[in-house]
C-alpha positions in Angstrom: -76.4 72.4 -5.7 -73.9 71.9 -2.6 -72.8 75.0 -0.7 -70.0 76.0 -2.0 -71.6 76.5 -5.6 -74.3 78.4 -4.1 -72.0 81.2 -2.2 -70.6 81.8 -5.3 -73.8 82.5 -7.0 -75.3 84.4 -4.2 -71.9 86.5 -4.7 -72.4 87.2 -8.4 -76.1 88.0 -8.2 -75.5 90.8 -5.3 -72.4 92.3 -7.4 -74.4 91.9 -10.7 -77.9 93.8 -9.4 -78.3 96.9 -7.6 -80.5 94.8 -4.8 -81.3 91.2 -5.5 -84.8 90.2 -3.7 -85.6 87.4 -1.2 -87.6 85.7 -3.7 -85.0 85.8 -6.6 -82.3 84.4 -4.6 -84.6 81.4 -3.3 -85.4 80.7 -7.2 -82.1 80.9 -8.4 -80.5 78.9 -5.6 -83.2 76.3 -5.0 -83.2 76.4 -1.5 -85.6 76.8 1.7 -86.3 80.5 3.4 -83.9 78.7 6.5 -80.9 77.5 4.3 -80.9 81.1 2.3 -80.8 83.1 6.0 -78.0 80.1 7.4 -76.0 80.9 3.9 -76.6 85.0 4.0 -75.4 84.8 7.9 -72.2 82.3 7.3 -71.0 84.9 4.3 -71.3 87.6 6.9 -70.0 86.7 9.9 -67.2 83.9 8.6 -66.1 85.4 5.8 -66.9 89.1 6.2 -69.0 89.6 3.1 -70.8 93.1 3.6 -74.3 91.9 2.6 -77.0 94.1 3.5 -80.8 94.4 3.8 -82.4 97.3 2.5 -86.1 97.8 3.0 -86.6 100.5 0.4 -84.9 98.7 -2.2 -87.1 95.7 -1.3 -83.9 93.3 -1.5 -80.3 92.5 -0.4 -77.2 94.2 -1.6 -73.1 94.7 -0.9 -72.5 97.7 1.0 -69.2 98.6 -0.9 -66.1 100.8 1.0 -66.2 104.5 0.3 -63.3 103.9 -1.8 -65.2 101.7 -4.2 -62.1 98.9 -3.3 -63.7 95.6 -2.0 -62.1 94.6 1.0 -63.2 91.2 0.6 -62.7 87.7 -1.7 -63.9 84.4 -1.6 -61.2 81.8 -0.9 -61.1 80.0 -4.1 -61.9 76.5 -2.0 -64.7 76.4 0.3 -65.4 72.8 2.5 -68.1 71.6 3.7 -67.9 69.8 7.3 -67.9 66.9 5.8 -65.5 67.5 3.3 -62.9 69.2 5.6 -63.4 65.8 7.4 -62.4 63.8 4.4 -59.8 66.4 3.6 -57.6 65.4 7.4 -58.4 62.1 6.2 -56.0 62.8 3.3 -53.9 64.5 5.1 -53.3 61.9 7.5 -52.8 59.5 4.4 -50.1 61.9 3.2 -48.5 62.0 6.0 -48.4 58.1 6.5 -47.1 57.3 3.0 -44.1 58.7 4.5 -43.4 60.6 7.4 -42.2 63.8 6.9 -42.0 63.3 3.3 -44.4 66.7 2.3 -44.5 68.1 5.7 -43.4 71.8 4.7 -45.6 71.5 1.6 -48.4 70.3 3.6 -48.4 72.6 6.7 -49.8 75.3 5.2 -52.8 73.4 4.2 -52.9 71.4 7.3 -53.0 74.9 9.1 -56.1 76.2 7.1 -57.8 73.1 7.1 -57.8 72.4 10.8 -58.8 76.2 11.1 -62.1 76.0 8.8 -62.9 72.8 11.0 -62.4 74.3 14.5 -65.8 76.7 13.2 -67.6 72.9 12.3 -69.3 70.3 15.0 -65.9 68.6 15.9 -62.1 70.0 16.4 -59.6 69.0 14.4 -58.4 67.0 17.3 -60.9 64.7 17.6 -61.2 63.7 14.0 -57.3 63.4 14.2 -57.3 60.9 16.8 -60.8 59.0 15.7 -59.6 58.1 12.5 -56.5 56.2 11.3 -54.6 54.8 8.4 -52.2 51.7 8.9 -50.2 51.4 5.9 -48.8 47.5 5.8 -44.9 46.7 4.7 -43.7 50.6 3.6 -40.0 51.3 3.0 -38.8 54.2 4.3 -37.6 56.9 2.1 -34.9 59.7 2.2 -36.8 62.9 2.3 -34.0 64.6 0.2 -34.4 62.4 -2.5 -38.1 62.7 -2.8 -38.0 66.2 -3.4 -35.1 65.8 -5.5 -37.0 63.4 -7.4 -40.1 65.4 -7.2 -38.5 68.8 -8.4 -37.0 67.1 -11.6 -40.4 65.4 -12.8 -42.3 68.5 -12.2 -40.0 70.6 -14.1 -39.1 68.6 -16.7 -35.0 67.9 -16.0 -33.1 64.8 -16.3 -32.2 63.4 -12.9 -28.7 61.2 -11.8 -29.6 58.3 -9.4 -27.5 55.8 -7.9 -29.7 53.1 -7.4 -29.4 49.7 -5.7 -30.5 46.7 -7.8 -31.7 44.5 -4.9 -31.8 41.4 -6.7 -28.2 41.3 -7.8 -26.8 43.8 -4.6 -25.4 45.9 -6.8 -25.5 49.8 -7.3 -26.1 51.4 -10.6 -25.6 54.6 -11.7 -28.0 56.0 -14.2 -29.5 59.1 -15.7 -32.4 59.1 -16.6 -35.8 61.7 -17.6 -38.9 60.9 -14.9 -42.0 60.5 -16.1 -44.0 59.5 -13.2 -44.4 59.3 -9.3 -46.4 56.1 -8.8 -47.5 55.1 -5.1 -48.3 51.3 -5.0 -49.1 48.5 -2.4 -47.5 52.0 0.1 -44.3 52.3 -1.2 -43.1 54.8 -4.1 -41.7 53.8 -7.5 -40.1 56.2 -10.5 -41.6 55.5 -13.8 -38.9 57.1 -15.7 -37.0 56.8 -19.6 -33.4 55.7 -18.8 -30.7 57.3 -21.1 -28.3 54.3 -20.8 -30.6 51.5 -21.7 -33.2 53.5 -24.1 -36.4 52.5 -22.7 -38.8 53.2 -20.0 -37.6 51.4 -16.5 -39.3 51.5 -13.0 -36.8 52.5 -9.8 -37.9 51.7 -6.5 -38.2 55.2 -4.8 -36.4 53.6 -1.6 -33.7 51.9 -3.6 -32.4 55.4 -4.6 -29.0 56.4 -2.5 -28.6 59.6 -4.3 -30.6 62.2 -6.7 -29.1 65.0 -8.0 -31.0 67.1 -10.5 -29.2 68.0 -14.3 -29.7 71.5 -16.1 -30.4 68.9 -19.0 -33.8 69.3 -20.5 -36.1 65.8 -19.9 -36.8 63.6 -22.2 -40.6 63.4 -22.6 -42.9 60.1 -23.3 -46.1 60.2 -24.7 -49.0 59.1 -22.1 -50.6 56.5 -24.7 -47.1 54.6 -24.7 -46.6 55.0 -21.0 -49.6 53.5 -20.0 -49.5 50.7 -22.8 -45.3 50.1 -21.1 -46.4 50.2 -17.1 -50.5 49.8 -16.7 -50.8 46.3 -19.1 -49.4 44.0 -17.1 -49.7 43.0 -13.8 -48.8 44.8 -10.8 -45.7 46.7 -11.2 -44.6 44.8 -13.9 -44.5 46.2 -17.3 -45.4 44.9 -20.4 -48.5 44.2 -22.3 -50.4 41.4 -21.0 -49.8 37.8 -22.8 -52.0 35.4 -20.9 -54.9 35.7 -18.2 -55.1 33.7 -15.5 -58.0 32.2 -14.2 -58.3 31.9 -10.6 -61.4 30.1 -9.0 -61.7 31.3 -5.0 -63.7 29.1 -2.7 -67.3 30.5 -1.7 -66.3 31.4 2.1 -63.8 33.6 0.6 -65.4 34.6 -2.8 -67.4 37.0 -1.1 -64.2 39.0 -0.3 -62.3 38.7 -3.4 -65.5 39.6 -5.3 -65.1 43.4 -4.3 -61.3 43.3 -4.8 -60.0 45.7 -7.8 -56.8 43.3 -8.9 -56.5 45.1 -12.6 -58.1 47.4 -14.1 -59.7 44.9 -17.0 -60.0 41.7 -15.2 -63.5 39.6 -15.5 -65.2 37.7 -12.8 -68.5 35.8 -12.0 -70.0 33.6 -9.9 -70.4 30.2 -10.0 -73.8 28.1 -8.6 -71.9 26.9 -5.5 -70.7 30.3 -4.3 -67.1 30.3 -5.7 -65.9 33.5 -7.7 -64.0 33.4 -11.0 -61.6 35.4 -11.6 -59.8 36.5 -14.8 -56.5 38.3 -14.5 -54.7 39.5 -17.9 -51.0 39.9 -17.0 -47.6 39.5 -19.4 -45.2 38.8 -15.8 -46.5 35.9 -13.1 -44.2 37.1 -10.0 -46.4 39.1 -8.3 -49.5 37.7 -9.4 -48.3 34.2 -7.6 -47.7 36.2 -4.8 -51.0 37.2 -4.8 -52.3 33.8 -5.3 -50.6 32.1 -2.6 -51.3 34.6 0.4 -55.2 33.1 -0.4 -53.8 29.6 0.6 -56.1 26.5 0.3 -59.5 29.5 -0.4 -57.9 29.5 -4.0 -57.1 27.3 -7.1 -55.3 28.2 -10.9 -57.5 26.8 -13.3 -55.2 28.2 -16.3 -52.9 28.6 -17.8 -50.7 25.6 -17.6 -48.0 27.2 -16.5 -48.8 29.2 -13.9 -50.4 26.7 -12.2 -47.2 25.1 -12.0 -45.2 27.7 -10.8 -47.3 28.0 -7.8 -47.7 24.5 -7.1 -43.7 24.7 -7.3 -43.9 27.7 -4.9 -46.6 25.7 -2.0 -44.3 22.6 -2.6 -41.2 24.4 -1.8 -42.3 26.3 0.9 -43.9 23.1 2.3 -40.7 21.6 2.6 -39.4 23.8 4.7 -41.7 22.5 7.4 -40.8 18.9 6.8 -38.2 19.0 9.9 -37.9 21.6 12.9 -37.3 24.9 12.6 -33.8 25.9 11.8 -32.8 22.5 10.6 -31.8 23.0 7.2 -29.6 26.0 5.6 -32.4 28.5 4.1 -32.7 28.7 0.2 -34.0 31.5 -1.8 -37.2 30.7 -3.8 -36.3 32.2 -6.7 -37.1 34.7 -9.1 -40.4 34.2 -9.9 -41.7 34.4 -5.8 -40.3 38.0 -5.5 -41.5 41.5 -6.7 -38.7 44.0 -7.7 -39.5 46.7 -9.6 -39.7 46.9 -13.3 -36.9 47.1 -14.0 -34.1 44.9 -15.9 
């Protein structure tokens, strides 16, 4: 039983007994004679719980107002020092998936939080400053549209977005019902149904120039067909998966890949010599050769057929490019299958 379950129970015993005795609280809780006074002393002297010791009575009891009112409650979340630690933890996460992007939603919990931790062993200052979170290649993201964003899949309403389509440089204007606020790889994508199209899309958060919430009801999509739409395939790429790749990693660097999560019903053992099989199911190869060639020589497509060539195409390619000095020859784009847009057509 942690803490926070056991102030509770002290609570309901003492307001459910006329006196509750020494030796009924340490049965019921499970605890030691020292962790029962350490509990009774935090309740009174942190939180202002009127608990009192009567000797006649033979046990402990709540010494109630003359009004009968109780001038006191129980926060409905109590941390532990170690979990207020974990708690800045996410709070500095939040804070880094975009700056500023919750910052009047999360200062009132930022406030309460570093206030229960200034009573612990270390100031919210040090943990602050001890710990950090380095997110890698995050795009920034208009604040206004966020919330915007936010607002409208939270209470249900359609939403307008002008949204650039990288690929082609073009803007599009859409409407379209949200479904879900995804965070992947740190950047934030809109799982949403779009009216003009008829199906579900994905909008890169930081491709949006403008969102402006509609009085218009949203359209709602069942959570069995959006995760059969956007968590089959690979990545952010929708679709259910159509082939599995298997990926052999060399031994030095199988025992990295080994412990790496790269979808949620791949397969993997180990071979004799070390090296780590990997099978990936996925129905879209863009991002998974991405993912492929940052492992460089460490890694090798076994199957299918066709994803092996398409990264052999990739290395070659990109090899070429350091046939002659740098600047040499007039850049060309790799094409379509080395990049990773959104899901969306």
């Amino acid at each position: 039983m942690d803490r926070t379950e056991r102030f509770y129970r002290i609570q309901r015993l003492l307001e459910s007994r006329r006196s509750v005795s020494r030796a009924l609280l340490l049965e019921d809780l499970g605890v030691s004679r020292a962790t029962l006074k350490r509990d009774l002393a935090y309740l009174r002297d942190r939180m202002r719980v009127p608990i009192e010791w009567d000797r006649t009575r033979g046990g402990y009891f709540l010494d109630a107002d003359p009004g009968g009112q109780r001038a006191w409650q129980l926060p409905g979340l109590w941390f532990s020092a170690e979990e207020v630690h974990a708690l800045l933890t996410m709070e500095q996460l939040l804070e880094r998936l975009q700056p500023g992007l919750l910052a009047q939603q999360v200062r009132p919990l930022r406030e309460r939080i570093r206030h229960i931790l200034g009573t612990g062993d270390y100031a919210a200052e040090e943990v602050t400053r001890r710990i950090r979170i380095l997110p890698m290649g995050a795009r920034t993201v208009a604040p206004a549209h966020f919330q915007a964003i936010a607002s409208a899949l939270l209470s249900r309403r359609r939403l307008q977005i002008r949204h650039h389509r990288r690929a082609a440089d073009e803007m599009l204007e859409r409407q379209v019902s949200p479904q879900r606020l995804v965070h992947y790889r740190d950047n934030w994508y809109l799982d949403a149904w779009c009216h003009k199209r008829r199906a579900l899309r994905t909008f890169a958060v930081d491709a949006i120039e403008e969102a402006r919430i509609l009085p218009r009801a949203a359209r709602d999509v069942d959570e069995a067909t959006l995760d059969a739409t956007f968590t089959g395939g690979y990545g952010i790429f929708a679709g259910a998966p159509a082939q599995t790749a298997v990926l052999r990693f060399e031994p030095a660097r199988a025992r990295w890949v080994s412990r790496e999560n790269w979808h949620p019903r791949q397969e993997g053992h180990f071979e004799l010599d070390g090296a780590w099989i990997l099978r990936v199911p996925f129905s879209d190869g863009r991002e998974l050769v991405m993912d492929i060639l940052k492992y460089g020589e460490d890694v090798e497509v076994l199957a299918p057929a066709g994803l092996r060539q398409q990264v052999r195409t990739a290395v070659t390619r990109a090899a070429a490019r350091y046939e002659s000095g740098p600047g040499s020859r007039k850049f060309t784009h790799l094409g379509e299958d080395s990049g990773v847009p959104p899901r969306r057509k």
